[in-house]
VEXDREN-2710 file (C-alpha; in Angstrom, 1 decimal):
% VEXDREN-2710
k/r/px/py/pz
1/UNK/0.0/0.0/0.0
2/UNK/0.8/3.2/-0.7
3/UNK/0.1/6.2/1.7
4/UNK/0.1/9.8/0.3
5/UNK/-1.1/13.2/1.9
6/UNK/-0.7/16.5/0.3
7/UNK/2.9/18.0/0.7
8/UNK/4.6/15.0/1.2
9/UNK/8.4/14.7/0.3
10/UNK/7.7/13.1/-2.6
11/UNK/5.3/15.3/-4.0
12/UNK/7.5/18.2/-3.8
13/UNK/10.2/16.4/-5.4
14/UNK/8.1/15.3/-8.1
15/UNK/6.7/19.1/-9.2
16/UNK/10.0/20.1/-8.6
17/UNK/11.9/17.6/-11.7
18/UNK/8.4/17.4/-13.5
19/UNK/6.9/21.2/-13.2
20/UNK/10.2/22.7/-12.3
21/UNK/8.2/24.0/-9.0
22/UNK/10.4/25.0/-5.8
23/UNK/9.6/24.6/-2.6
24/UNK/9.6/28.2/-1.3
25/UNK/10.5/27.0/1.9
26/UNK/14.2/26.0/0.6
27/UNK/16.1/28.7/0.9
28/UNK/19.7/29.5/-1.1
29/UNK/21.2/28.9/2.4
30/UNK/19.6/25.5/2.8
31/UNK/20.6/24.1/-0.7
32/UNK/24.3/25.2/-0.5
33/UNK/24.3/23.4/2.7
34/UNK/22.8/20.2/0.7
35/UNK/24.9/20.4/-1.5
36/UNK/27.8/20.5/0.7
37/UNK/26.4/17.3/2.3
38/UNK/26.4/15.6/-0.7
39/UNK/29.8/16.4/-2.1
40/UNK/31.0/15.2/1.4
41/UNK/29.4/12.0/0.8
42/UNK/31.0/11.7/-2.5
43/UNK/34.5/12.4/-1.3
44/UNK/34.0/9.2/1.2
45/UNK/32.5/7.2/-1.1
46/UNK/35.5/7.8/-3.7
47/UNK/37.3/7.1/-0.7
48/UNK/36.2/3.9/0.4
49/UNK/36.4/2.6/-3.5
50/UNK/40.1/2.9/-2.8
51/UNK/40.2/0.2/-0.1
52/UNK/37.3/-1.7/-1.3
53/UNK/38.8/-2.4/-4.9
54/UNK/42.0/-3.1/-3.4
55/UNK/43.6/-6.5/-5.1
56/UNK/45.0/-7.3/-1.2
57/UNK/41.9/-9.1/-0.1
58/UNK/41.1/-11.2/3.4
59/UNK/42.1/-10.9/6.7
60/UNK/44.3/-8.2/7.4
61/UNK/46.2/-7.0/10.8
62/UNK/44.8/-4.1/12.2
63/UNK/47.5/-1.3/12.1
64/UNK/47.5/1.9/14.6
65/UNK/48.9/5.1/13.9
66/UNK/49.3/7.5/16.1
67/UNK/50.4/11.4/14.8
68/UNK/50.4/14.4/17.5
END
């Protein structure tokens, strides 16, 4: 089942890529902090492809660094 109610998320988001309506409550402040958001995850994604695709597979010691 599907549950919908005027305003929902999804309704905004819809108009929004299909009517090219904005929310007026989204200010310029709020999407540069989105958008900051999302390149951070991006960065750690990209970061984790590094290890994950890594051709040294298995069980690995863990190793502790400390820096002051």
């Amino acid at each position: 089942m599907h549950f919908c109610r005027e305003g929902m998320h999804a309704e905004r988001l819809l108009d929004g890529l299909l009517f090219n309506k904005q929310d007026p409550s989204i200010t310029t402040e709020k999407m540069a902090e989105a958008e900051q958001v999302t390149a951070t995850i991006c960065r750690r994604i990209e970061a984790l492809k590094c290890g994950l695709n890594s051709a040294e597979i298995g069980i690995r010691p863990l190793v502790v660094e400390r820096t002051e």
